[in-house]
N, C-alpha and C positions, 0 to 999 in steps of 0.2 A: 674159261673152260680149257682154252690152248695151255693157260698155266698151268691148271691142275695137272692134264693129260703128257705134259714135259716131259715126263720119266718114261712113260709108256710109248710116246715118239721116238724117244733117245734110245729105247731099247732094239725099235723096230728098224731105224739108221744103220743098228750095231749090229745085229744078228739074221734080220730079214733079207734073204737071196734078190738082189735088184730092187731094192724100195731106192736107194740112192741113184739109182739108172731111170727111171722113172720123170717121164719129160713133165713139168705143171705147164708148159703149151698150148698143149693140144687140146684140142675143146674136148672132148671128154674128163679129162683130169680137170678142166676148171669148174665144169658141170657139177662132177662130183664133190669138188671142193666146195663150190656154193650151197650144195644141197648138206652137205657134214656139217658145216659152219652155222649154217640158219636152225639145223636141231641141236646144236652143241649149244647154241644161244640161247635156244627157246628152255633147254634144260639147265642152264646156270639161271635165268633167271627165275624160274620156278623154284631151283633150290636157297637162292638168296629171299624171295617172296616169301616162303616155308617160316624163315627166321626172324620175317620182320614183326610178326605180334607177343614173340618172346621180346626182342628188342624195346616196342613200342610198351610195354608193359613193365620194363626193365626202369627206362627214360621217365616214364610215365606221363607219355605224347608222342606226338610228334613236335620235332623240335620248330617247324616252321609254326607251327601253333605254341607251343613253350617259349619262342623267343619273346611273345607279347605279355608274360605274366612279370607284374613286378619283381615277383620272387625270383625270376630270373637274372644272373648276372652279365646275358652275353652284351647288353647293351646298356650305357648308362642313362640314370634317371632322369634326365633334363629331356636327353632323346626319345629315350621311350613316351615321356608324354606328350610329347609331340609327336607321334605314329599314332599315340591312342587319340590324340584329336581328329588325324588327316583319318582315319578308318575309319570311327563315328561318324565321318559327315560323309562317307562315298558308300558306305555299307548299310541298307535302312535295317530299321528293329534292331540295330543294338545301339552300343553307350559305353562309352571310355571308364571301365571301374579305374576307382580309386583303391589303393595299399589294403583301406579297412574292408571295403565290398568284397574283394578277392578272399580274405583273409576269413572271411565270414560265410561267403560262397562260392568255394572254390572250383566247383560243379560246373555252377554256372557263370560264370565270366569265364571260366573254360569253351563254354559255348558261343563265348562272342569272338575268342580270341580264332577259335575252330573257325567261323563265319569268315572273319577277316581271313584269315591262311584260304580258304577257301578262295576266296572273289580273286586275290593275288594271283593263287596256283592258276583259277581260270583264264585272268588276264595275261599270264605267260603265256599258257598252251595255246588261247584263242591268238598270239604274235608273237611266234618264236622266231623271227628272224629281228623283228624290235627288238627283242629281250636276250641277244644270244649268250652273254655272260651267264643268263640264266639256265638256260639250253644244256650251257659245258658244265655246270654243277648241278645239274639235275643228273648228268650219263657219268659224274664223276662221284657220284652217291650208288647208280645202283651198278657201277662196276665195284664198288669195296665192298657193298651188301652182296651180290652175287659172289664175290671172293669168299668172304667172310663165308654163305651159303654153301660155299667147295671147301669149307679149309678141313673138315673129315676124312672125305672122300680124297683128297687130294695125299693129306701125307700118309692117309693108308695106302695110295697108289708108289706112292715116293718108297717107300720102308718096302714096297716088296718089289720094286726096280731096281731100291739096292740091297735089298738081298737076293735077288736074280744075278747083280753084277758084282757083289762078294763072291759067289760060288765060282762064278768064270773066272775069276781073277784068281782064283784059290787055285782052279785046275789045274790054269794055266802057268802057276807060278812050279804046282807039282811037276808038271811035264819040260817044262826051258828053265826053272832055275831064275826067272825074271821077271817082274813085274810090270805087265801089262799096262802101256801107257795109256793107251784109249780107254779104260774099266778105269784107271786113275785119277783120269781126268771128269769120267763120269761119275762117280761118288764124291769125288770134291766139289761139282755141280750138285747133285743132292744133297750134301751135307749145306749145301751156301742158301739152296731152294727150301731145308727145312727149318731153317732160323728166319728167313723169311715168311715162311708161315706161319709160325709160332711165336713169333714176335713183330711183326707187323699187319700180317692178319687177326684181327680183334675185335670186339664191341666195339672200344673207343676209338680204334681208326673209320667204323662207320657212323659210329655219333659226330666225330669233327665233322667227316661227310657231310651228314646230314645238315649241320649248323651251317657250317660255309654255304650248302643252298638256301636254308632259311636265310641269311646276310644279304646274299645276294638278290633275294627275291622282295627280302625289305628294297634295299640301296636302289634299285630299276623300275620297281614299281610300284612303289607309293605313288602317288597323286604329286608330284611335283608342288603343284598349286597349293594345295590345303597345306603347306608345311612351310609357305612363304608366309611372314609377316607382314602384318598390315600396315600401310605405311603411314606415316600423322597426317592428317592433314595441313593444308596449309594454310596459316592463318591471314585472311582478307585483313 
């Protein structure tokens, strides 16, 4: 949300009588800083949330649940069978589909793969400090979905910051004959802010998102155990 609002701070730096004289010290100012900060939060993540069943209907899943379909490429097939064995035996009521079952009924091995993603998501959240790799790509999914969720609103904020600080620069250039280095400096920060949005805010920057935590949520917490081979015996 800090990033979307960039332009609108930038403006208020530039033109607002004493916001730069303004001590963040004083418990007052941090009072109010904590209290802007926790609705500015609460409203990026509802606008990222808004976007996610376009998303999930886009992907067609979620990817923590799509990384277990064969038809998926993020993981290859010797390993994926082995994750459908170690899940079948820690998940009860399902069964490791094979290529043809998916292929056949894609609905429902959908449902086992959902089951599995499920018991994982739980075993993170129930030890996230075990699991913290998982933790940092869980809050690094729904900061680019949250982005992604602003990126409207944001370079509608940007286009009329800098068309706020074209005009002052225009005045100003009428009046001195000079171009305004601070309004110079702020449109080349807007101009840098909105190829940023527009080309790295995207779908596909929140589906890697999203994948990278599914990866992660496989690699930490699978069942260690069910994924070790059984060793020969030894013969008497």
């Amino acid at each position: 949300m800090l990033i979307a609002l960039a332009p609108a701070i930038a403006l208020a730096v530039l033109y607002v009588p004493g916001i730069p004289d303004i001590s963040i010290k004083s418990a007052s100012a941090v009072l109010l800083y904590g209290t802007i900060s926790t609705l500015l939060a609460t409203q990026a993540r509802q606008a990222g949330k808004r976007r996610e069943p376009s998303l999930k209907e886009e992907w067609g899943g979620w990817p923590s649940m799509m990384i277990f379909r064969h038809r998926d490429n993020h993981i290859d097939p010797i390993t994926k069978t082995n994750l459908h064995a170690a899940m079948a035996k820690v998940v009860p009521s399902t069964f490791a589909p094979t290529p043809v079952q998916e292929a056949q009924d894609p609905a429902g091995c959908d449902n086992v793969y959902l089951a599995w993603s499920e018991h994982l998501r739980k075993i993170a959240r129930n030890q996230d400090k075990k699991y913290p790799h998982v933790f940092r790509e869980s809050m690094s999914y729904g900061f680019h979905r949250n982005l992604y969720g602003l990126k409207l609103f944001g370079i509608a904020l940007l286009v009329l910051a800098a068309g706020v600080t074209g005009v002052v620069a225009w005045q100003k250039w009428l009046s001195v004959q000079s171009l305004p280095r601070p309004e110079l400096i702020c449109l080349g920060a807007f101009f840098s802010l909105l190829l940023f949005w527009i080309f790295a805010v995207t779908r596909n920057s929140v589906k890697r998102a999203a994948y990278d935590y599914a990866s992660r949520l496989l690699d930490d917490c699978v069942p260690e155990f069910s994924l070790k081979k059984t060793k020969p015996k030894k013969s008497e």
